[in-house]
N, C-alpha and C positions, 0 to 999 in steps of 0.2 A: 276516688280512683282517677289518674289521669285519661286526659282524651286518648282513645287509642287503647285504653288500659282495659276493659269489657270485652273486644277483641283478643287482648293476646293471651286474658284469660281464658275464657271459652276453647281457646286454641289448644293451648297448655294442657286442661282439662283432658281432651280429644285426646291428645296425644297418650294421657296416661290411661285411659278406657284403649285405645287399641292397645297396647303395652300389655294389659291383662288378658284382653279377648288373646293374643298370640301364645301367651302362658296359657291359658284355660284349651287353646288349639294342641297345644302341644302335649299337656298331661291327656286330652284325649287318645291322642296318635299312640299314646303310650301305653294307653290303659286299657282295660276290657271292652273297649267301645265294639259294637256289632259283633260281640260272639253271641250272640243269639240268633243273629241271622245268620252267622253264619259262613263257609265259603269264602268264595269270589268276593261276598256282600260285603265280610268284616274286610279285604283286601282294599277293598274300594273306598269302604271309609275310611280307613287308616290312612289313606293316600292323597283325602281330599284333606282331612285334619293337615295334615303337612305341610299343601299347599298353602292351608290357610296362614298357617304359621309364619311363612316367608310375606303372603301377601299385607298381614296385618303389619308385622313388622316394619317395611316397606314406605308403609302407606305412615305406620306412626314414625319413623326418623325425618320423614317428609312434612309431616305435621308439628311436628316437637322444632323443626327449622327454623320454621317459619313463625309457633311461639316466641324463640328466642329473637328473630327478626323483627316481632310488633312489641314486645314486652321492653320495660323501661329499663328493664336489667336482667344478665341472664342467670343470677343468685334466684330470681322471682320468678323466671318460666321453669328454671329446674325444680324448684323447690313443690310448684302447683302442679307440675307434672308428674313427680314422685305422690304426692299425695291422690291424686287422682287414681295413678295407678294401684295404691295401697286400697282402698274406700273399693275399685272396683272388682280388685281381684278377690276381696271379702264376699261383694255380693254373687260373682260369677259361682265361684266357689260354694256358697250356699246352694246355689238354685241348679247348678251342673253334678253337684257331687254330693248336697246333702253336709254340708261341713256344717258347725255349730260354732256360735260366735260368746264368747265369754265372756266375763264383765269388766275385763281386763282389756278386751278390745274394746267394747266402748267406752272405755275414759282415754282411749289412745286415741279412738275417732272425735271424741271433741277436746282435745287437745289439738290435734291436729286441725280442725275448723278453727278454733281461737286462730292459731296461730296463720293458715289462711289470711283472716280476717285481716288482722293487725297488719298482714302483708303489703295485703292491697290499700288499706286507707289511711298509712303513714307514710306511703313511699315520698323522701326527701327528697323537695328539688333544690338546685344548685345554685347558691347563691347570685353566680352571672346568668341567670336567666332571669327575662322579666316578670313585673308582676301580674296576675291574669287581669284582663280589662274587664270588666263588666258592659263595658259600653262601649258602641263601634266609635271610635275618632270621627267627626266630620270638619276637616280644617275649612276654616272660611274664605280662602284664598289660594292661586293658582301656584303662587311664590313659595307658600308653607306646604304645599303639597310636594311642588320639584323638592325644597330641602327633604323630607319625611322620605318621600323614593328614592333621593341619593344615599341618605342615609344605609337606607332596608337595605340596597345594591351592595353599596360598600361591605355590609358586611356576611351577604352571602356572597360574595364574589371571598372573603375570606376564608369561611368557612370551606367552600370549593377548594383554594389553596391549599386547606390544608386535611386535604382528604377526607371531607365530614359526611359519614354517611347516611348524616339527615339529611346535608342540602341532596345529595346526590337521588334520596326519597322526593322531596320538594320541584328537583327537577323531571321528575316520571311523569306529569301531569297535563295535562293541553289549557291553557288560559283564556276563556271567553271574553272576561272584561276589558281582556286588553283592544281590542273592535274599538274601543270605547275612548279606549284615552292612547290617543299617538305620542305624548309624550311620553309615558311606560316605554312604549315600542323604541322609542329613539335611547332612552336611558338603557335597558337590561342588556343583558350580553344574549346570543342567540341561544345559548343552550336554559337560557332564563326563563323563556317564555313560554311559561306552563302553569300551571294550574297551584296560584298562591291562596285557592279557597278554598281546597281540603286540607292546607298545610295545619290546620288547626286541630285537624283529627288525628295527626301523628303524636305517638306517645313523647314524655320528655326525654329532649336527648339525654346521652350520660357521657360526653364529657364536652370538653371545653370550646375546641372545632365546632361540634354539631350544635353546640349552645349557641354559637356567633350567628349562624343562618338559623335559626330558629328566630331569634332576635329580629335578623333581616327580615323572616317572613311575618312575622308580628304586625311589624312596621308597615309593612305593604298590606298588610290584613288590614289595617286602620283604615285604610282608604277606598277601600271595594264600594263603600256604599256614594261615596260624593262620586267615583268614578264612573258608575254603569249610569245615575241620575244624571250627570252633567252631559250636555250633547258633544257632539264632535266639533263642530264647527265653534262654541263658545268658545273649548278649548284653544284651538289654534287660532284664534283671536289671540287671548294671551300669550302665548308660547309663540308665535311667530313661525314662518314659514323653516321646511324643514333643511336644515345643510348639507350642502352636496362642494363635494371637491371639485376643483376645476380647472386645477395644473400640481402636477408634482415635477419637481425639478431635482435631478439629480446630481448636480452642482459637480459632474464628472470631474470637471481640469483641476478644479480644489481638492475633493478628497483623492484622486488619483494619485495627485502628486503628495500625500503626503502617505500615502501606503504605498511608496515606488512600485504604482501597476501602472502610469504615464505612458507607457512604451507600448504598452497591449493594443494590435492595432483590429480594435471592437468599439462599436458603438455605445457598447453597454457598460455600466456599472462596473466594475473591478475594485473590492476591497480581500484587505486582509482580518483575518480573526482574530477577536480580542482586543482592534482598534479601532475605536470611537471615528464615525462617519457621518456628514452631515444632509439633511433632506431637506428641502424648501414644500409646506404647501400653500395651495391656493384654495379660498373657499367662495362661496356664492355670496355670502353676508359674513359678520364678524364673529368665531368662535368666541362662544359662551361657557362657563363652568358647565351646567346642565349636560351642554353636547355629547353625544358620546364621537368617539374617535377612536380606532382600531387599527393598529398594521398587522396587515397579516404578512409571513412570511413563508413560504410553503416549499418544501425541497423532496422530489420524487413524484410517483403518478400519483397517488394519493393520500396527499398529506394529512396527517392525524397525528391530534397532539399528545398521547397517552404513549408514541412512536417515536415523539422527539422532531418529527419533520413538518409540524406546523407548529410557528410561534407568532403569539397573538400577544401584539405589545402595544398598552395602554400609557400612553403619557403622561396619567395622573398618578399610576401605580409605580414606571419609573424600570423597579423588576422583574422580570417575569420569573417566577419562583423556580419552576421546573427546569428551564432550559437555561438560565444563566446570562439569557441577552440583559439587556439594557436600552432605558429606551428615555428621555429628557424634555423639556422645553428649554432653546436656546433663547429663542425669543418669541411672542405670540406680538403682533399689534395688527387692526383694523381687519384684513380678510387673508392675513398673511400668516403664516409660523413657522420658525426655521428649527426642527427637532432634531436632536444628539443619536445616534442609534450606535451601541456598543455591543458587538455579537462576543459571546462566551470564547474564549481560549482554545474551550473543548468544540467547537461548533461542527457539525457535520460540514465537510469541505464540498461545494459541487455548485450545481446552479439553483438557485433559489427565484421563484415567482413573487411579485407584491402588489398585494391587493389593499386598499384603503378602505376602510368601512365609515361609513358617520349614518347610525340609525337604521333605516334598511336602502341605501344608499349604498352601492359599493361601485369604487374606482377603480377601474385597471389604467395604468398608465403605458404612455406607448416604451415598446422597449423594456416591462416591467422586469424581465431577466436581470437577477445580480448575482455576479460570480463572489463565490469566498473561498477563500485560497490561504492553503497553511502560513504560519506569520511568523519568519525567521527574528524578526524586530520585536515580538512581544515577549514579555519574560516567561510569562504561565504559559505558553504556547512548547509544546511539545519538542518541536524543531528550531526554539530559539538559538541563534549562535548569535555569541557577544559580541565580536569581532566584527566594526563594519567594513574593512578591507575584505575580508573573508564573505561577507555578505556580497558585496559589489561581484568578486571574482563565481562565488558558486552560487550566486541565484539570479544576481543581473546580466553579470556579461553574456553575450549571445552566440560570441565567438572563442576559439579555443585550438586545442591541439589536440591530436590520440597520437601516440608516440610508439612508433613503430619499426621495424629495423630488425636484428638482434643484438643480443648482451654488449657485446663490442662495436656495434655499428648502429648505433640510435640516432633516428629522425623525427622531428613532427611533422603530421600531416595536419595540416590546416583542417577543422572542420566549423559548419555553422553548423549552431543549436539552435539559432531563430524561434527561443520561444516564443516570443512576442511578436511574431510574421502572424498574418490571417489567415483565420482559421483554424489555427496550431489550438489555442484555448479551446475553442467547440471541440476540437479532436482527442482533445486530454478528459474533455468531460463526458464524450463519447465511451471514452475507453472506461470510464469510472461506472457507467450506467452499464455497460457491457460483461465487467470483471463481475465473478461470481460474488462478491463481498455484501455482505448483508449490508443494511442502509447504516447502520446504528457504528459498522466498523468502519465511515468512512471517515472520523475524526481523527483515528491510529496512524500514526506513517508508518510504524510496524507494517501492519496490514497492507496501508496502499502501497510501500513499497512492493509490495512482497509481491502481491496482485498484478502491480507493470511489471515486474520484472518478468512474470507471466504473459503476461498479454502483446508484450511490443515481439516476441517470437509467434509466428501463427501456427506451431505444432499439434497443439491443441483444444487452439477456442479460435482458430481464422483473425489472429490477430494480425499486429501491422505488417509483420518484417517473415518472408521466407527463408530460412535460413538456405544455403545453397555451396558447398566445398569440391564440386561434380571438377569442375572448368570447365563446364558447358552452360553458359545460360542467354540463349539463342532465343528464348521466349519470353527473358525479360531484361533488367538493366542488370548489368555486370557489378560485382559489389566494389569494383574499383571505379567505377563511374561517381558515384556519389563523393561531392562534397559537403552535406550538410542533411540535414534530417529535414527543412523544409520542406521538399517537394514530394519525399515520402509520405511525410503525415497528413499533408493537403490531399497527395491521391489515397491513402486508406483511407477518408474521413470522408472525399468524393464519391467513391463506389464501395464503400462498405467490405472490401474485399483485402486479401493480404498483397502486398506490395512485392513483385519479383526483380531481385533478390537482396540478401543481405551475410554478413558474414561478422567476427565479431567488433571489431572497430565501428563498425554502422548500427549493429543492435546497441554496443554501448552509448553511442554519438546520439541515438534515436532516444533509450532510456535518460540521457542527461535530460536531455529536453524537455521530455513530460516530466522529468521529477521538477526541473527547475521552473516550469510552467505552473506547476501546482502547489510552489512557495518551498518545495523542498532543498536543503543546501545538496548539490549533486558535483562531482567531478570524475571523470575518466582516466582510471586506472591501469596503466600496462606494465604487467608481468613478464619481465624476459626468461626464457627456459622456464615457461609453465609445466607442470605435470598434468595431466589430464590421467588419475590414477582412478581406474575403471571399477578395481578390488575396496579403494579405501584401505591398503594395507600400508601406506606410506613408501611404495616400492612401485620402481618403473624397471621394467627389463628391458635391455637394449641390444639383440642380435645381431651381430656385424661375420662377415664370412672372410675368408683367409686372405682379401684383396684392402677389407677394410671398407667394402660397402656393407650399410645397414638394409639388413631385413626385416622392414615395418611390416608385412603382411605375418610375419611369424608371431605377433607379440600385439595383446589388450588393448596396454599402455599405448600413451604416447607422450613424447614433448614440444610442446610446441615453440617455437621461436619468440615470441611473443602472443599473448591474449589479454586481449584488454574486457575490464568490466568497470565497476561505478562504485563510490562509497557515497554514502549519505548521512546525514547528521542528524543525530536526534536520542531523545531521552530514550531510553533501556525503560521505562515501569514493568515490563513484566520479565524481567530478569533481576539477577542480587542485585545489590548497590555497585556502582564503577565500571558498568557495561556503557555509561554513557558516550554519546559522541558519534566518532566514524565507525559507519557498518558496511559491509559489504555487500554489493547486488551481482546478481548479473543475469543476463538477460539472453543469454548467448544459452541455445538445447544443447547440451552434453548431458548432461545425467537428468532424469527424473527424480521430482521430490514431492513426497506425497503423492502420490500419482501422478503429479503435472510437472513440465520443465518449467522450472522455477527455481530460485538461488537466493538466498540470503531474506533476510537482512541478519547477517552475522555482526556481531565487534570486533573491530580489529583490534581490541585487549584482549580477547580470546580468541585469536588469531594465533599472537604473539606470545601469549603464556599458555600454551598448549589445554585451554578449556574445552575440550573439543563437545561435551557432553551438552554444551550449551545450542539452544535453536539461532539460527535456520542454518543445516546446512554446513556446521563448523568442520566437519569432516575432512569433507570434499575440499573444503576453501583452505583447510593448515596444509592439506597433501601438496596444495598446486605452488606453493613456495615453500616448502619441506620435506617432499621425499626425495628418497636415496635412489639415483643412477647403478643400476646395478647391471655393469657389462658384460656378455656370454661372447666367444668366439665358439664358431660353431664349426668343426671339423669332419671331415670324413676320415669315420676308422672302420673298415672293412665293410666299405656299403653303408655303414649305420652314421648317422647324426653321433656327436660326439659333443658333452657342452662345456667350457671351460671359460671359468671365473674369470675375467683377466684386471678388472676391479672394480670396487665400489667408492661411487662418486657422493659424499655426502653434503656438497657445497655448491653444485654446480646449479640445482634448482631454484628459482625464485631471485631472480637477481634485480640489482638496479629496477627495481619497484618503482615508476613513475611517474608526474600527474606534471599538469600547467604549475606552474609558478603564481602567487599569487601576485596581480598588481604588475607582472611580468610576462613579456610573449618568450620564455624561457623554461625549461624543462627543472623541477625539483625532483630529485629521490628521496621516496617517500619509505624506501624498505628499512630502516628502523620503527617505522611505524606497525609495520607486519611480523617483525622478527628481531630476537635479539643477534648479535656479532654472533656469525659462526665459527664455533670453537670455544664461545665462551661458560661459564661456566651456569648461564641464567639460558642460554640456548640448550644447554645439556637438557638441566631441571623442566626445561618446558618439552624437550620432547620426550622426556623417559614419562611426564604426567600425559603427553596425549598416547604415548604408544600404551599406556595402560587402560585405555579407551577403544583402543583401537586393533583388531586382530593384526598380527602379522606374521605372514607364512613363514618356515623357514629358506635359506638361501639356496633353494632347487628352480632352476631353471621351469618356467609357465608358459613355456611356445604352444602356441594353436596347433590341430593334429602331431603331439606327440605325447603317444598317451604313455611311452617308455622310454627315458632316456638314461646314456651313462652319462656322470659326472666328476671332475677331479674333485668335486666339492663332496661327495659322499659322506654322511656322516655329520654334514655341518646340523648346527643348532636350529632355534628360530632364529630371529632378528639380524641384524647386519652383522656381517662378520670386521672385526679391526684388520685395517692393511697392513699387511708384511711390511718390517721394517727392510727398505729397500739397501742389497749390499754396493750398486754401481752408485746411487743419488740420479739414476737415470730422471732426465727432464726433453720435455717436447715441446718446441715453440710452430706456430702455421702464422705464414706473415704473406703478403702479397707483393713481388718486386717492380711490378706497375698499374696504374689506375685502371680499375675493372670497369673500362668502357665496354658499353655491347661493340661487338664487332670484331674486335682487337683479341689476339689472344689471353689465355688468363695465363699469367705466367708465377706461379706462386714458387714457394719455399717449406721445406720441412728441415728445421733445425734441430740435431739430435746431440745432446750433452750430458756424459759424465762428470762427476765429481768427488770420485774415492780412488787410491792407486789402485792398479793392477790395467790389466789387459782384455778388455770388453767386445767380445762380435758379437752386435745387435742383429737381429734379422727385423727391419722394416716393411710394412705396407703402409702405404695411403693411397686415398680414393678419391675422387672428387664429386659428387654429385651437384644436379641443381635440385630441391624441393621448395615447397610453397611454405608455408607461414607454418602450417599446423606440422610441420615436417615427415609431409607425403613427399615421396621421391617420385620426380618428374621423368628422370631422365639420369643414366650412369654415364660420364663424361671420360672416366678415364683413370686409371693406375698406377701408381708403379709401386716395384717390390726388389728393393734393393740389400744387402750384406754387408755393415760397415764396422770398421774395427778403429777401437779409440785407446785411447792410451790415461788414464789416472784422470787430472782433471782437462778436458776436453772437451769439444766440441767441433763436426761438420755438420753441409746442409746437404740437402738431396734438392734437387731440381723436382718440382710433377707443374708440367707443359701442357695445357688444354687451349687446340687450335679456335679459332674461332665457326667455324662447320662445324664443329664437335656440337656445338649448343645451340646456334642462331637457326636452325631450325623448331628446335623445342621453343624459343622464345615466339616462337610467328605461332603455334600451334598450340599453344597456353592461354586462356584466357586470365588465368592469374599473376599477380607479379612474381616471381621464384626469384630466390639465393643463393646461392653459391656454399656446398656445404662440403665440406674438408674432413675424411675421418683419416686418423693413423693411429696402426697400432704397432709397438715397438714389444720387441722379444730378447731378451740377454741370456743369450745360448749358455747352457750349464747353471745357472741359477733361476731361481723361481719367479726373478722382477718381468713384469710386463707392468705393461703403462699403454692406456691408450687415451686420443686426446683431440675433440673436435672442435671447429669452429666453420662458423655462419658470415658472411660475405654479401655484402649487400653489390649491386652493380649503380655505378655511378652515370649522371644523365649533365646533359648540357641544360642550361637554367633556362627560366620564363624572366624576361623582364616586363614589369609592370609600370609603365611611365604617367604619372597624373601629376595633378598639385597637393601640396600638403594640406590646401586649408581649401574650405569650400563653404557657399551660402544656402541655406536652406531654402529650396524650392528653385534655385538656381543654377543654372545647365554648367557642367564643366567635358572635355574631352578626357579621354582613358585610351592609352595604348599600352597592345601589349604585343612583345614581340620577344619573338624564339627563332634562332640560330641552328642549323643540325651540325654540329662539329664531329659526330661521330662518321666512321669509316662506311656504314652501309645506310641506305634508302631506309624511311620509315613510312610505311605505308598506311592509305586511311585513317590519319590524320584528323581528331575533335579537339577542338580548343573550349571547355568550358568554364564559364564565368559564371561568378555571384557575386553580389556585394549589399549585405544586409541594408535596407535603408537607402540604398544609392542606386540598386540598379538589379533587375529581377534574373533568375537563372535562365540563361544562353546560351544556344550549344551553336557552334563555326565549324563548320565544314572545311577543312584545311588542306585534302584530298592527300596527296603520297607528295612528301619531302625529300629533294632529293640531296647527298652529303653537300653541306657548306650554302645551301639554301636556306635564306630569312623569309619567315614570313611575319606579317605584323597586321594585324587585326584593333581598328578604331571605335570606339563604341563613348555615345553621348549621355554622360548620368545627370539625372534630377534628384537631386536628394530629398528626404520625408520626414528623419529623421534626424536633430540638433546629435551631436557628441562624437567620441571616437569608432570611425565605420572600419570596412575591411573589404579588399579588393580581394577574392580568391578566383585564383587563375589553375586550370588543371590541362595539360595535354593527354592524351590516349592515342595510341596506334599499336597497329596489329605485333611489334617489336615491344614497345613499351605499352609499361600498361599506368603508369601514376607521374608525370612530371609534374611538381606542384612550385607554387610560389602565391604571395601577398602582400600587399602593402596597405598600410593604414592612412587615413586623411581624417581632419578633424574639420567638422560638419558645424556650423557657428549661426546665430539668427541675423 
């Protein structure tokens, strides 16, 4: 019988004797037991048989366990356990109830012993195990001892690899002789060191794993007796003084720069994942084969390896099986070695600790923090993009645009993303440790996206950015203040608290930044005439009242002017095949998802081809560049609200789709990327496949407090109704007949054209308002409501005059910037055409000039002016000039007081540059009239 094997018989046995005793409990509970006594008596014993029942049972599945856990095979603890049980329940049965045993059971009971027998004293062992020694090894030298323990090592450290759960038995143990010999101690690994002289008691393993540490412990068995004999001191005679580290160099400027993290301005480490990084160390005396040597790498409060967040990489071994690093000798000589260290693809992204081991020796080095950051540049890396232009512009550059305006009046606003400014990284890893995401999901950019785009709003976890659309924010910075995400994330990442305020151009400005801080490709996204559709029915209502002003407070929806969010790149694995690529975020609280405001990460291929069933979010994100404008005028007919159709706009949502240029400080449209040509025939198929996803009411008017209303639309269906083919070809153009300086009057145009004969009286309204971005009405400027008669194919205009008092109040008393917003609706008396038809107006400012030189030396002073001109009609008052300039020159605010018309002012400022490449001057004005003058100029920064 094997060592061990006497044990897990005995065991076995146990197991099938309770087995019977639970039977022989139970025929009692069942049987006539205590009807003699009686009563209560027979209740009580009936009740304890019962217990015992469970308890025997209990106690045998507990014992039968632990057979199969000592026994060499679990064919041979079931097999003794069944027979145990058989032989017992015989005798129980005799001696409890009188049974009588025939002579047919005993040739079953010694058949059953034969077969016993043969059990236990032929069990095969496996060829790859070794042979038994009879005799303990006593090597006669210190040299054949080290080889015999690296030996043993090598291959329980395999067996561990490979999940064997002898070594992991062999490991249970505490090791006395090791006192004895300090070489042992500097050879095993820690989880080693335990008790290699009961390893001979354990039964043979059965398979191949538990054979290789078997082996090992054999090996180490040989040596027990020269090691506890031999003193200490002989020992480290031979064996030499023990090794200790005594500089690790992290060779920063070489691998920084070839994992483009050079720019991070940190002390520490910066690599990317999945690319080979190199370490210098230093030791006391000259690494030897025998030595042991350890990195550890540990990421979280506490790391453990069965967790993925501690990896322990041995230079001899190269792999580490479990977690996928890699680890090399480049070169070893005299007290020096320069090691290769290659982290997995899939690596947990975040800050990693590094501890150095040799023996019981452990090194912390100064600064051991290393960041690992997603790796656009590796192929197996999740968020690879091929394209190194495409690389350059969305994970290096620092600077950028959010493009802002509306449809017909688009601008960039300069913004910095300053990933690479101080402290931006600590504040990215901040937010990683912060985000509710388990450890294991921070390899995903699924996830991490999904997580920022959560977190950089503080609605619900006190993240960075306050959102705030009040036009009051007295208690903190105005969301038109902000040029760049810098100074935001440096003060949440200072006080721990959320940043007042932001709005959506700043939550997306702020989300680029951590995505591209944390290797992910990121760009800013703006949507003109967003839908912000509240239902998810693909349907916005838009009430306007008989002068042609809108009634936002009546109606869910809304449209915004523009809203911008973020796409990110990266593989789909848990979507079908061809999700890959650009996805959608956004970071801006409009809707909750799963519980928390959070957005995306959607595909903009299921954006586009109406997939809307697909996660995160596709819903919400096809509505806000694909639902239908569907217009009500809202009349008085005898006291009552009255609601009439006057059309459905199904083109007007989602336009001119936006982003930087790549390689360019120039604006690309990106809306084929979100949608197919509206009208065509692959836009049809994508949305008749999401409106099949998607509820949608039919076309009855959904104003707030009207819980009854009439409609000329009575009787309509669901979904959108088809526009009346129109009998005039009525057409409406809104143009402006001079530059919409503040000050000056607005002097616009409403051009009204037929083109079918006959004889047409239109009846006209238009409206003028100002409202803000998300298209809140600020302020009602002014009407007119005129009766014009045209003749076949034709066209006049109408004059609508808005003074300058009309609004230059509302601008001093806004803390937002507002546009100028135009609605007309047109009526063709005796036919059913109406047509109505708005546009958005931005107001025009006199420039910033930025005056420096083109080129400039690194660490070398040059001059910066910047001067502005008021050529406008009225005074601007409280007056801030703010400046940035990544690299060249830190954020400055100038005090410029009140400007009065045709007054220059001009502000000098001395930059030191830090940073070698192409920089950026951004210059921003603010007064109590204006709320965004912007301007920039670039210089290239040379050593």
């Amino acid at each position: 019988m094997p060592a061990g094997g006497g044990a897990a018989a005995a065991t076995a046995v146990a197991a099938g004797l309770l087995g019977a005793a639970a039977a022989a409990a139970a025929k009692l509970a069942l049987g006539p037991v205590g009807e003699a006594a009686g009563g209560w008596l027979s209740v009580l014993l009936r009740i304890g048989c019962v217990g015992l029942v469970f308890a025997c049972n209990a106690v045998m599945w507990t014992v039968f366990a632990k057979a199969l856990r000592l026994s060499s095979s679990s064919a041979t603890a079931s097999v003794t356990t069944t027979a145990s049980n058989f032989i017992s329940s015989a005798i129980l049965g005799k001696l409890l109830f009188g049974e009588t045993w025939t002579p047919l059971w005993w040739v079953g009971l010694a058949v059953t012993l034969c077969g016993l027998m043969l059990l236990h004293t032929a069990a095969p062992q496996p060829a790859w195990l070794p042979a038994e020694k009879k005799e303990v090894l006593c090597l006669p030298s210190a040299e054949e001892q080290q080889e015999a323990i690296i030996l043993g090592v090598q291959e329980l450290r395999r067996g561990l690899a490979q999940g064997s759960d002898y070594v992991q038995k062999f490991f249970s143990w505490e090791l006395p002789f090791f006192k004895h010999h300090p070489l042992a101690v500097d050879l095993l690994t820690p989880q080693s060191k335990t008790l290699i002289k009961r390893a001979a008691c354990l039964p043979h393993p059965c398979s191949e794993a538990s054979g290789r540490g078997y082996s090992g412990a054999q090996r180490l068995l040989a040596l027990q007796a020269p090691f506890v004999k031999t003193p200490t001191r002989a020992m480290s005679n031979n064996t030499g003084t023990a090794l200790k580290v005594t500089g690790l160099e992290f060779l920063k400027s070489q691998n920084s720069r070839l994992h483009h993290t050079d720019a991070y301005n940190i002390k520490n480490l910066v690599v990317r994942r999945g690319q080979a990084f190199q370490l210098q160390l230093s030791f006391s005396r000259e690494l030897k084969a025998a030595d042991k040597l350890v990195l550890h790498f540990g990421i979280g409060e506490k790391p453990v390896k069965n967790r993925g967040t501690l990896i322990s990489l041995n230079p001899r071994q190269e792999k580490e099986v479990f977690s996928g690093w890699q680890i090399s000798f480049v070169k070893n000589s005299g007290k020096e070695c320069l090691l290769s260290v290659t982290s997995s693809p899939r690596a947990l992204v975040g800050k990693y600790t590094l501890n150095v081991k040799t023996g019981t020796n452990n090194y912390k080095p100064e600064n051991n923090d290393i960041y690992l950051l997603f790796n656009p540049w590796c192929e197996a890396d999740a968020v690879f993009l091929a394209n190194e232009a495409q690389r350059k512009e969305y994970v290096l550059n620092d600077t950028g645009y959010v493009y802002v305006g509306s449809a017909h009046s688009i601008y960039g606003r300069p913004w910095n993303f300053g990933q690479f400014e101080e402290l931006i990284l600590d504040a990215c890893m901040y937010l990683l440790d912060k985000s509710k995401l388990k450890i294991n999901d921070r390899r995903d950019p699924v996830l991490v996206s999904r997580a920022m785009s959560a977190l950089v709003n503080a609605n619900d976890d006190n993240g960075v950015l306050l959102g705030n659309w009040s036009g009051n924010y007295g208690n903190g910075t105005s969301p038109m203040d902000w040029i760049g995400s810098v100074a935001i994330l440096q003060k949440f990442y200072e006080t721990k608290k959320p940043v007042l305020y932001g709005q959506c151009w700043v939550f997306s400005g702020v989300l680029t930044t951590v995505m591209r801080c944390l290797g992910i490709p990121s760009r800013c996204v703006s949507n003109f005439n967003s839908a912000h559709d509240t239902e998810e029915n693909l349907r916005v209502d838009v009430y306007l009242n008989e002068r042609g002003e809108k009634l936002n407070w009546m109606s869910h929806d809304s449209v915004w002017n523009f809203h911008v969010w973020n796409d990110v790149w990266m593989k789909r694995v848990d979507l079908p095949t061809g999700f890959d690529g650009w996805q959608a975020i956004d970071s801006t609280p409009q809707e909750k998802s799963q519980g928390v405001y959070q957005c995306g990460p959607c595909p903009l291929k299921a954006i586009r081809e109406g997939d809307v069933y697909l996660p995160y979010d596709s819903k919400f994100l096809y509505a806000e560049v694909n639902a239908d404008e569907v217009y009500w005028l809202v009349k008085k007919v005898n006291g009552k609200d009255r609601y009439i159709r006057i059309r459905t706009d199904t083109q007007g949502i989602g336009m001119n789709i936006s982003t930087k240029a790549v390689g360019q400080n120039k604006r690309e449209d990106i809306t084929a990327q979100y949608k197919f040509p509206e009208g065509s025939r692959e836009e049809r198929e994508a949305m008749e496949k999401a409106s099949s996803f998607i509820y949608t009411s039919g076309i009855t008017p959904r104003a707030l407090f009207t819980p009854s209303v009439r409609t000329v639309e009575e009787g309509a269906g669901p979904g959108v109704l088809p526009e009346a083919v129109s009998k005039t070809g009525l057409q409406l153009e809104i143009t402006n007949k001079a530059a919409l300086y503040p000050g000056n009057p607005l002097e616009l145009a409403i051009t009204v054209k037929t083109c079918t004969p006959g004889t047409w009286t239109i009846d006209l309204a238009s409206s003028c308002q100002l409202q803000s971005y998300t298209g809140k009405v600020e302020a009602s400027l002014g009407y007119v409501k005129e009766t014009v008669k045209l003749e076949g194919k034709s066209e006049t205009q109408v004059a609508l005059k808005i003074a300058a008092d009309a609004y230059m109040k509302t601008l001093a008393l806004v803390e937002d910037e507002v546009l100028i917003h135009i609605t007309t609706i047109a009526e063709v008396q005796g036919t059913d055409d109406k047509l109505t038809k708005e546009m958005t107006m931005n107001f025009e400012y006199p420039p910033i000039t930025i005056q420096m030189p083109e080129m400039a030396k690194l660490n070398k002073e040059f001059a910066c002016a910047l001067i502005f001109k008021n050529d406008l009609n009225v005074p601007l008052d409280n007056c801030k000039l703010l400046v940035e300039g990544l690299g060249i020159f830190n954020t400055t605010e100038f005090d410029e007081g009140d400007v009065k018309p045709g007054r220059i002012i001009k502000s000098e400022i001395i930059c030191t540059p830090t940073r070698v490449g192409e920089k950026k001057m951004v210059a921003k004005l603010i007064s109590t009239q204006i709320k965004g003058i912007c301007a920039e100029k670039a210089i290239t920064i040379t050593e």
